[in-house]
C-alpha positions as CSV (number, residue, x, y, z in Angstrom):
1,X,30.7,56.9,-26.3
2,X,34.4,56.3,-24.7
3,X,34.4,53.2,-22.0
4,X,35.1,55.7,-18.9
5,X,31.8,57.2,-20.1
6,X,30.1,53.9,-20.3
7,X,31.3,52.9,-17.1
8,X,30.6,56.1,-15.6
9,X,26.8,55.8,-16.9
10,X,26.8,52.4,-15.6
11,X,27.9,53.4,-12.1
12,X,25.4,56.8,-12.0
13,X,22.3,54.4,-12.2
14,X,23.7,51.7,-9.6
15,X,24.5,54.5,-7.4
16,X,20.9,55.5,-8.0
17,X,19.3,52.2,-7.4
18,X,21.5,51.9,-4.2
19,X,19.9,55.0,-3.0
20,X,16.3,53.5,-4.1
21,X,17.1,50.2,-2.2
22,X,17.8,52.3,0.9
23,X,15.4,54.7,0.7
24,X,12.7,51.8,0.7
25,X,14.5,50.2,3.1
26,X,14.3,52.9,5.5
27,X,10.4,53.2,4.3
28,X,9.7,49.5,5.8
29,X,11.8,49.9,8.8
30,X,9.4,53.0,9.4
31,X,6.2,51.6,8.8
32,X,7.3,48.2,11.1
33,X,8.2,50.2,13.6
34,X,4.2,51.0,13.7
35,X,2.6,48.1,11.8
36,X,2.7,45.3,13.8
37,X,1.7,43.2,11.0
38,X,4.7,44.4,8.9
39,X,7.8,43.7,11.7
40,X,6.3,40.5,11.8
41,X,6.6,39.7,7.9
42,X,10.0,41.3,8.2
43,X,11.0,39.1,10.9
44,X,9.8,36.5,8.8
45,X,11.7,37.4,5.6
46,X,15.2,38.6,6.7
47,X,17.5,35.8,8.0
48,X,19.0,35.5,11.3
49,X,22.6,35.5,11.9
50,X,24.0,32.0,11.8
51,X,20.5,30.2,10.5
52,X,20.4,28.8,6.9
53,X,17.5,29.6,4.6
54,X,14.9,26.4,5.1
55,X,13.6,25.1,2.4
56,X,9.5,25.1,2.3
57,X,9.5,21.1,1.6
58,X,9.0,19.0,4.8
59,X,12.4,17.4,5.7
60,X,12.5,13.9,5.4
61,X,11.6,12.1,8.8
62,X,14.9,10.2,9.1
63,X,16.7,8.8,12.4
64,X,20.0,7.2,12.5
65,X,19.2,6.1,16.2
66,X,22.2,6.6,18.8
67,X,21.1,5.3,22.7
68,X,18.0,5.2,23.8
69,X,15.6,6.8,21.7
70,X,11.8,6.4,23.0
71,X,9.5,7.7,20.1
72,X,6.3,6.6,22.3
73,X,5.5,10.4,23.4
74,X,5.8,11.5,19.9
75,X,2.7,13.0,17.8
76,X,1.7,13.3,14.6
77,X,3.2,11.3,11.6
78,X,4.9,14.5,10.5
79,X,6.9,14.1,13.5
80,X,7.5,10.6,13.7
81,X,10.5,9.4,11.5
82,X,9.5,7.4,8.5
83,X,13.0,5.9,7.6
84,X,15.4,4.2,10.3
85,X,19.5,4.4,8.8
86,X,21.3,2.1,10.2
87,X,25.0,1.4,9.5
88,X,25.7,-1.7,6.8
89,X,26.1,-5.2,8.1
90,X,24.8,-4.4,11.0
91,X,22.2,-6.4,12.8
92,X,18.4,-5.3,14.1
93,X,16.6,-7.0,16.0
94,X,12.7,-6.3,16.4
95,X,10.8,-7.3,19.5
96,X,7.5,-7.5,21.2
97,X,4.6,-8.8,22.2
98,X,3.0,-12.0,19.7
99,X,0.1,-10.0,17.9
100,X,2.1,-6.3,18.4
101,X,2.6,-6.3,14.2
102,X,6.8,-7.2,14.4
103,X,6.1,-9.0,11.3
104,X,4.2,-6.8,9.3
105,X,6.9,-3.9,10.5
106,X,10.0,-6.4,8.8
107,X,7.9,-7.5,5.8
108,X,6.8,-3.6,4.7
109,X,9.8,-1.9,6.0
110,X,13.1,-4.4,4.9
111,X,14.7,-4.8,2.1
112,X,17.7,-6.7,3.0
113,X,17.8,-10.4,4.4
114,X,15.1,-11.3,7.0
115,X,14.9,-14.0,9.6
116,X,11.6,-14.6,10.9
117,X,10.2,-17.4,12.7
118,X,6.1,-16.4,11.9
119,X,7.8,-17.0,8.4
120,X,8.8,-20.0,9.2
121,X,5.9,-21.3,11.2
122,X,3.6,-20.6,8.0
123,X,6.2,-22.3,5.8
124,X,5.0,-25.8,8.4
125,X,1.7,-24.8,8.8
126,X,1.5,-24.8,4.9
127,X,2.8,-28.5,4.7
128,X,1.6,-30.3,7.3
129,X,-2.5,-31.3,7.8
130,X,-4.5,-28.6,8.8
131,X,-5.9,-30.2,11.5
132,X,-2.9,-30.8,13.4
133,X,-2.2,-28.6,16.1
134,X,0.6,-25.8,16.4
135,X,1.8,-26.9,19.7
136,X,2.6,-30.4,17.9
137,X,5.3,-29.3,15.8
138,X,6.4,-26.2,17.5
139,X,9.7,-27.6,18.2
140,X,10.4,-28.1,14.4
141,X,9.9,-24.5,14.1
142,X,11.4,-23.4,16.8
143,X,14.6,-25.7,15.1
144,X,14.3,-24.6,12.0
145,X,13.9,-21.0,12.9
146,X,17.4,-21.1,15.2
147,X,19.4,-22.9,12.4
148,X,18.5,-20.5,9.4
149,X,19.3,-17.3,12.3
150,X,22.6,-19.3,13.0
151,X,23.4,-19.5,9.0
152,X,22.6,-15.5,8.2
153,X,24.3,-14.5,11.0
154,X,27.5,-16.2,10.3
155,X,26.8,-15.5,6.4
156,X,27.5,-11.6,7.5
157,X,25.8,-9.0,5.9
158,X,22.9,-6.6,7.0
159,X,20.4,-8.8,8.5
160,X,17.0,-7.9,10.3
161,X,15.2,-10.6,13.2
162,X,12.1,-10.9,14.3
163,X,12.7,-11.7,18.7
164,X,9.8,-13.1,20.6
165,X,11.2,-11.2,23.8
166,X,11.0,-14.8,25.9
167,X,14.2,-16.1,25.1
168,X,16.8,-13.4,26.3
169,X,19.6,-15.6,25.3
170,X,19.3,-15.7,21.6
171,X,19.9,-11.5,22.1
172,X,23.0,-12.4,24.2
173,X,24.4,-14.8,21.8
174,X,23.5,-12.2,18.8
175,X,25.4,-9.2,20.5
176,X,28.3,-11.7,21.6
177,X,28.3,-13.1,17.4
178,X,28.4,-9.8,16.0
179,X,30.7,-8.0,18.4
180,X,33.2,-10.8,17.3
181,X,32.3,-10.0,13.7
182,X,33.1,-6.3,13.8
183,X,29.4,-5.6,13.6
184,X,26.8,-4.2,16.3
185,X,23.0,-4.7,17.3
186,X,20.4,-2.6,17.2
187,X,17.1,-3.1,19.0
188,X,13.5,-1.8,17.5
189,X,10.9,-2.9,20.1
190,X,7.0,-2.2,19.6
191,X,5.1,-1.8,22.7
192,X,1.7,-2.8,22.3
193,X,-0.9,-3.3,25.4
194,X,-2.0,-6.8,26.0
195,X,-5.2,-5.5,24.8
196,X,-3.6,-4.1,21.0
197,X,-1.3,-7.3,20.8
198,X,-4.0,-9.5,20.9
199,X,-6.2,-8.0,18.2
200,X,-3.3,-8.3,16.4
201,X,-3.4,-12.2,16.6
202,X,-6.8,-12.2,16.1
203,X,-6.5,-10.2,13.0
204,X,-4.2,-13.0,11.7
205,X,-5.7,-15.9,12.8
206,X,-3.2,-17.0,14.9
207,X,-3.3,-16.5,18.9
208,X,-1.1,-18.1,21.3
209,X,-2.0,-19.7,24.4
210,X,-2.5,-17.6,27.7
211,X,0.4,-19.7,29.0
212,X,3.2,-18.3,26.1
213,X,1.9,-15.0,26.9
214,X,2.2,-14.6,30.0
215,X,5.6,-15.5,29.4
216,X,5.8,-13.0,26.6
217,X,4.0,-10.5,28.3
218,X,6.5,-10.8,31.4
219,X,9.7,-10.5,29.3
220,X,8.4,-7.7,27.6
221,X,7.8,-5.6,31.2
222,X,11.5,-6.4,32.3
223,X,12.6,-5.3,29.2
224,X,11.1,-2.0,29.6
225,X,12.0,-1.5,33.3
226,X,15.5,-2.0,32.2
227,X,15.2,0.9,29.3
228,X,13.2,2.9,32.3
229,X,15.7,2.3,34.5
230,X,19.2,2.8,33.2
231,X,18.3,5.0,29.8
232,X,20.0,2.9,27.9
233,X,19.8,0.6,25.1
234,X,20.3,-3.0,26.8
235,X,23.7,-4.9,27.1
236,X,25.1,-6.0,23.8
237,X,23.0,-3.2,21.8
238,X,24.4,-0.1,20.1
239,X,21.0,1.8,20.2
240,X,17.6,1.4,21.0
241,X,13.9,2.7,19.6
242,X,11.2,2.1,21.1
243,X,7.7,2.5,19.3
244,X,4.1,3.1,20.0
245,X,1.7,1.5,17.5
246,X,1.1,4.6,15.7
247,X,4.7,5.1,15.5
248,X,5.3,1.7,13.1
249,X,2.7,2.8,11.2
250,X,4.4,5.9,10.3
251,X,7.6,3.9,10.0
252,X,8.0,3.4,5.9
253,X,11.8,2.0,5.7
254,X,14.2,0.1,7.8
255,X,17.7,1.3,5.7
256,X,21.6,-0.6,6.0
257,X,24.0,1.9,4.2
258,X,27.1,3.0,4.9
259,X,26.5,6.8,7.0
């Protein structure tokens, strides 16, 4: 058999199995048109102009947070984001009340450089008689704790700080540091009831006095009348997320990489 006659064979049966196609086609527009069961599985099955084919694997729940982004109203761990990407050498900063779980967040969720001041107070406490009270040599934490922030922030790089919320300076002085570094601040803050932040001392042994958290307690409501009020992240920060409880549980990785 010549070519032309291969070819011509060739193009008989795709002109036949173009007819086929169509005439099934036709067939399941037909029986759609009468089967409501039907239009809806071919709704389902032929793509829409301009949408991609999704894949059937859940998409990976990460936020590169821009603004204010309040994840508080959000459901279900499928929907809350398990990874926060944020730009390298930048600097986040993770606030709250004592007890509301800032701590554990930094320890599970960071990889990069840390500085922590409940790191630093178990570093004393670990040292120094166990009968001596907290409030005894809280200022050589306090000390030590501002130094080391002093020395990674300077050091540059992608850092991550735990912020009691009380002392709105250190925040100022963070944004005005980095923003003369090239770099920019992102806040995470966990909002925890009175009632949630203290369990969470309790569960660690450790509860401050009803003094301190009043104090924290107070800084923590401006903070979130400010968000409330002006929609935006606060002055000296690049974005803002705001968590529930059940939202840092769902919250697996706290990522500094280049976008």
């Amino acid at each position: 058999m010549s070519d032309v006659q291969v070819f011509g064979a060739a193009r008989d049966r795709a002109t036949a199995r173009d007819r086929a196609t169509a005439r099934d086609r036709a067939t399941g527009h037909d029986r759609a048109a009468h089967d409501p069961a039907a239009r809806d599985r071919a709704a389902r099955t032929v793509p829409r102009p301009g949408c991609r084919e999704l894949s059937a694997e859940p998409s990976a729940g990460v936020l590169r947070p821009r603004g204010l982004r309040d994840l508080r109203s959000v459901r279900g761990p499928a929907a809350a984001p398990s990874v926060l990407h944020y730009p390298a050498g930048d600097l986040v900063v993770v606030s709250g009340l004592p007890g509301s779980g800032k701590s554990t967040l930094m320890r599970r969720c960071v990889r990069t450089p840390i500085v922590d001041s409940q790191l630093v107070r178990e570093e004393y406490a670990s040292r120094v008689p166990s009968w001596l009270p907290y409030a005894l040599y809280r200022p050589l934490v306090r000390l030590a704790h501002y130094r080391r922030l002093r020395r990674a922030v300077l050091a540059g790089g992608p850092l991550t700080v735990h912020d009691c919320g009380a002392v709105p300076y250190v925040r100022q002085w963070l944004a005005r540091t980095a923003e003369r570094q090239g770099r920019r601040v992102h806040l995470i803050l966990l909002d925890a009831s009175a009632e949630e932040a203290r369990d969470g001392q309790r569960a660690r042994g450790q509860a401050v006095s009803a003094y301190a958290f009043a104090r924290h307690r107070d800084a923590a409501h401006r903070l979130r009348r400010r968000l409330a009020g002006t929609g935006r992240p606060p002055a000296g920060c690049a974005s803002a997320v705001v968590l529930d409880r059940a939202g840092a549980r769902a919250l697996r990785e706290i990522v500094f990489a280049a976008s």
